[in-house]
N, C-alpha and C positions, 0 to 999 in steps of 0.2 A: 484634251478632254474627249476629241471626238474616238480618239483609241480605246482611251478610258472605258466611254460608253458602250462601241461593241465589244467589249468584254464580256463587263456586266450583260449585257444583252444575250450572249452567248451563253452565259454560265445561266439565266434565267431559265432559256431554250431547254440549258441542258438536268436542269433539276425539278420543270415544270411550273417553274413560276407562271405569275401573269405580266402580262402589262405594265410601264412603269404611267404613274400619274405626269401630266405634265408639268415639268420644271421637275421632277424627284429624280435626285442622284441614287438611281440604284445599286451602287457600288458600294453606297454607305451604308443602306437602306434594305440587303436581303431578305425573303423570305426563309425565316430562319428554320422553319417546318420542314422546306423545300431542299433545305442544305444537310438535314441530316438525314437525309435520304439518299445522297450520293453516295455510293460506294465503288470501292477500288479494289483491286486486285492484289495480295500481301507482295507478287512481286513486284507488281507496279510500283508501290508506296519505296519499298527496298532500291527499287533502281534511283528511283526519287532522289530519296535522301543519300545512298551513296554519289550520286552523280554529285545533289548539289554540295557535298562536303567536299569533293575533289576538285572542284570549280570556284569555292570560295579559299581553299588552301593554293591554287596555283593563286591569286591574285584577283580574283573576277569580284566586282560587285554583287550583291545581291539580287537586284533587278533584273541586272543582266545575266546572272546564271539562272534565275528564273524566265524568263525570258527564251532562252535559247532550250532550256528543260522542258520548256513548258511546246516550243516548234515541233520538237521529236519524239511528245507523248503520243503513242498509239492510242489511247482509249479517248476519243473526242470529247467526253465529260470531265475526264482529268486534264486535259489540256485547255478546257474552259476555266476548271479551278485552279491551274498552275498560273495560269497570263493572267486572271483576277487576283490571285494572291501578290504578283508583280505589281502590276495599278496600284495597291491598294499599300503597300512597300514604296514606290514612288512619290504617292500622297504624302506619304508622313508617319502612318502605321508602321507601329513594332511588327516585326514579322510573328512574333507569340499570337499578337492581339488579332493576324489578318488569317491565322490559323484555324485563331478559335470561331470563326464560322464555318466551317467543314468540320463537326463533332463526327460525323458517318465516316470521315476519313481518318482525321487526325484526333487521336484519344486525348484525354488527358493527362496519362502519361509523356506521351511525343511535347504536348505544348507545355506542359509545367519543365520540362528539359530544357527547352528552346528557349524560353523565357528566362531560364537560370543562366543559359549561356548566355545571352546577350547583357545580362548584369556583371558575368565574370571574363566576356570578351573571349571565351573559347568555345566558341559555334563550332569551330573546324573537327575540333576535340568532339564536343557533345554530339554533333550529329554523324560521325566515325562510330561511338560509341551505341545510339542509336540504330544504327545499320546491322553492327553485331547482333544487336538484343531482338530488333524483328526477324531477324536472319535464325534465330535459335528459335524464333516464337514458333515462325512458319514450318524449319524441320522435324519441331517437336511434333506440329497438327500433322505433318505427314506421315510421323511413325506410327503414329497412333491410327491416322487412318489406312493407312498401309497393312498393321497388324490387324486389323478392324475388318481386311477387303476378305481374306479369305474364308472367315465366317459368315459373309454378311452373302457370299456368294451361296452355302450352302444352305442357310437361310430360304433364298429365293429358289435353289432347287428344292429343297424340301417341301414351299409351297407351291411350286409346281405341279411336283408327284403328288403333292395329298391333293390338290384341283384336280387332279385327271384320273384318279382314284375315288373321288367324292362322287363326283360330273361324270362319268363316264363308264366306269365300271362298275360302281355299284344298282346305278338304276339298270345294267342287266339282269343281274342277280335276282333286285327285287323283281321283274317281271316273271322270272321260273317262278320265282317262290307263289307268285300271288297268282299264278295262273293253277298251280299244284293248290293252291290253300291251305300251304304249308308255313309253319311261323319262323321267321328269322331267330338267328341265337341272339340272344338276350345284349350282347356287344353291340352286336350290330346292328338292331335296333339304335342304340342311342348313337350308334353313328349316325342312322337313318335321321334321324327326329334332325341332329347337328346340319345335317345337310339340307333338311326342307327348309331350316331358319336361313341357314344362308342363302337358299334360295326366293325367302319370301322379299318382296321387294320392299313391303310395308315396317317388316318388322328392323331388316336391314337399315331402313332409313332414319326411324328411331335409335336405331343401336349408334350410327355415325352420326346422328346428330345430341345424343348424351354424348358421346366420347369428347366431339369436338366441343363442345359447351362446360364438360370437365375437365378437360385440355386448357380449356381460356381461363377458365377461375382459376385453374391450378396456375397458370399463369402472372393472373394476377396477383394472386395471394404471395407468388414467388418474388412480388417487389415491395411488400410490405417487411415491413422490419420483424414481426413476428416469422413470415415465412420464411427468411432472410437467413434468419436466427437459425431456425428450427433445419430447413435443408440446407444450410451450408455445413451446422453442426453436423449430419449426415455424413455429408461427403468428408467432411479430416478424420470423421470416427470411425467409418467401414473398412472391416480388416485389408488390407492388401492395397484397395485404391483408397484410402485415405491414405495410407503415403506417400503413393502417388501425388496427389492433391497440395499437401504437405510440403514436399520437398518441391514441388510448382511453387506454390508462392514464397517461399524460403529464398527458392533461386532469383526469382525476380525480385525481390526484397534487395538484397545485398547485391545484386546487380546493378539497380540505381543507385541504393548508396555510396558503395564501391563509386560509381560516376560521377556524383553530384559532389560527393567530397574531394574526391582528386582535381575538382575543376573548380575546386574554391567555394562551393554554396554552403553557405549556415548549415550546420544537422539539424537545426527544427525544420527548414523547409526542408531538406532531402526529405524528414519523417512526412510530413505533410503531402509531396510528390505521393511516397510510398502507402499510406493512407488509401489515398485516391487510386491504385492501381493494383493492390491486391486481392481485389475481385473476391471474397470473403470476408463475412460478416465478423468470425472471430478474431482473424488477425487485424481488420479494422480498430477494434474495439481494444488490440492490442498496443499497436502503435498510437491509438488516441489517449491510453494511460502512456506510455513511454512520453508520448509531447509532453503531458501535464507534468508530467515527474521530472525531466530535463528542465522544463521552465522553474521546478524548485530548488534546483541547483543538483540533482542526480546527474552522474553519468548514464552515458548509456547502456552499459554493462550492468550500472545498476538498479537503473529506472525499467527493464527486462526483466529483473532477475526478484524483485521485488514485484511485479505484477501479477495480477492474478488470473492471467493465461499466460505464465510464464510457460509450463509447459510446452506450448508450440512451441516453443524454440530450442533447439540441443543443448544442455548444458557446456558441449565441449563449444559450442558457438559461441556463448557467453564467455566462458574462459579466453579465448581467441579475441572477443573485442575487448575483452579489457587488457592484454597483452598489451594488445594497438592504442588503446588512449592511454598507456602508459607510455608506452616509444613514442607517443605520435604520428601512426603509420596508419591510422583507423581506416583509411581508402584501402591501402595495400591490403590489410586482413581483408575486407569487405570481399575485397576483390579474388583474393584463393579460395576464401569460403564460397564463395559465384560459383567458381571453373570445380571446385569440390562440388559442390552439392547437382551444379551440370550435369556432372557422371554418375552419381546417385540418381537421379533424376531417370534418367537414360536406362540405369537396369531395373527401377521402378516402372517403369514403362514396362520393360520387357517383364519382368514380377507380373504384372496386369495381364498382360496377353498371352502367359504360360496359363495363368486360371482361365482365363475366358476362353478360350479355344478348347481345351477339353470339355468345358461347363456346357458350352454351346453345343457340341457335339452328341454331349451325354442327353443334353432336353431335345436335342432334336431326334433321337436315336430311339426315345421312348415315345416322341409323341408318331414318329411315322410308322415305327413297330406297334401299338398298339393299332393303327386305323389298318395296319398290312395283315396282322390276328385278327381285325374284328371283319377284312373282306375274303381272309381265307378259311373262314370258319362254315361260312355258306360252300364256299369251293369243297367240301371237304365232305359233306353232307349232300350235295346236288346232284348226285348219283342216286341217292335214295330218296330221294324229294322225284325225278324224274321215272323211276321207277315206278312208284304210288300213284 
């Protein structure tokens, strides 16, 4: 127990808990606030889970590949929640159950997995599988931010140049002009008026404190089920990235299921994993008619295709699993549909970032071209301004 305890003590340390009461087992007992506030690093988690599916398939215990996972974490806070996750596996804890207090780490995707395997005894299987599907999550967030960097770079040149254009060249100008008592062209005035706001420190400060204040409601409203509704409909409906968005959760759809059926789980929980991890309000809503209608005795081909966002889903998909719950191959289909829709996915990406790059280009190209006319318009006329 005394190991036990500096754990927990550790992992308190390391997530900002307080104190434990005297006699309180804080290993049972987390600060649950304190625990979904730890975060990891997507390679971290990826080495995690690969290591520990390669250490439980050579023969290792659980504990003890936790254990020895948990010596060679670099991030000291994840190495507090790997040895706590071990204790608490020791104790008697499913490892699902000792999971589910690290929500900041481990999703509920990861833990309705993990929990599926240890009822179907293929952890080795499920967390292999696991390793792929973070593995695909993280390259995807890289392409994206990858194709993302080179606009985001001109971006910040562009507000460079208009600050050193705003700030610096233009109050030359205006001092010719206003010693001549001559009036600026009419552009360049509302440049002028643009740049005194930026510069007033008063009025600045209202402008960031509405944004942030419209920022936080717009936040909030984005977890009510109306907002939910309203912007997620958004994003599968806008031409170009809503297929993007589309064939995202599509992929990860059939990805677990593909998983959770080839490893023996009922297809109502697979649906119910799948539920919980499509991160969209409308395919939620979709899969929560496909449970009801399976538990009427509907297949799944047909409790889809009978629904009333059937549409999200390709007709040839539909065709395709009902293929499979006629052979009995419903994993197998799942699973080409995955690695298919993978590579859809991939040039929807790239579909996304052929628009956005010219997009970005064309709004930036107008807005630094109109403030480079409205400072060379006085250039042009300060001959005869100095003249007079």
């Amino acid at each position: 127990m005394r190991q036990a305890g500096s754990n927990a003590a550790a992992v308190s340390d390391a997530t900002g808990g307080g104190k434990p009461e005297p006699g309180e087992i804080v290993r049972h007992a987390p600060d649950i606030r304190a625990m979904e506030r730890v975060r990891v690093k997507s390679t971290d988690l990826i080495l995690f889970t690969t290591q520990l599916a390669v250490m439980l398939d050579s023969g290792v215990i659980l504990s003890d590949a936790l254990d020895a996972i948990g010596e060679q974490a670099a991030d000291p806070r994840f190495k507090a929640v790997i040895l706590d996750l071990s204790e608490r596996v020791k104790s008697g804890e499913m490892f699902s159950k000792a999971l589910a207090f690290y929500p900041g780490i481990f999703n509920r995707m990861f833990i309705s997995m993990v929990k599926a395997s240890e009822a179907s005894g293929k952890m080795v299987e499920m967390l292999t599988v696991l390793t792929g599907y973070l593995t695909f999550e993280a390259d995807t967030r890289k392409r994206v931010l990858g194709a993302l960097t080179y606009p985001l770079i001109m971006v910040l040149m562009a507000i460079a140049a208009t600050g050193t254009l705003m700030f610096f060249v233009l109050p030359r100008f205006m001092r010719i002009y206003e010693t001549r008592g001559a009036a600026l062209p009419k552009l360049t005035q509302v440049l002028v008026h643009f740049s005194r706001i930026l510069g007033n420190v008063e009025i600045m400060a209202m402008l960031v404190t509405t944004v942030i204040l419209l920022g936080f409601g717009l936040y909030l409203w984005s977890h009510t089920i109306s907002g939910r509704r309203i912007l997620d409909g958004v994003k599968i409906r806008t031409p170009v990235i809503g297929t993007m968005f589309v064939d995202m959760v599509v992929t990860r759809s059939m990805r677990i299921m593909a998983t959770m059926v080839n490893t023996g789980v009922r297809l109502l929980d697979a649906i119910h994993v799948i539920q919980g991890c499509v991160d969209n309000y409308d395919f939620e809503q979709l899969w929560a008619e496909v449970d009801g209608r399976i538990q009427d005795g509907y297949q799944l081909s047909e409790a889809i295709l009978i629904s009333e966002r059937a549409k999200l889903i390709s007709p040839s998909i539909i065709q395709m699993l009902r293929a499979g719950e006629k052979a009995g191959q419903l994993g197998a289909v799942c699973d080409k549909v995955s690695v298919f829709y993978e590579k859809k996915l991939a040039a929807s990406i790239q579909s996304v970032m052929t628009v956005i790059e010219p997009l970005m280009i064309t709004i930036l190209g107008i807005v630094i071209g109109t403030i480079a006319i409205a400072l060379l318009l006085p250039v042009f006329r300060v001959s005869s301004v100095i003249a007079h």
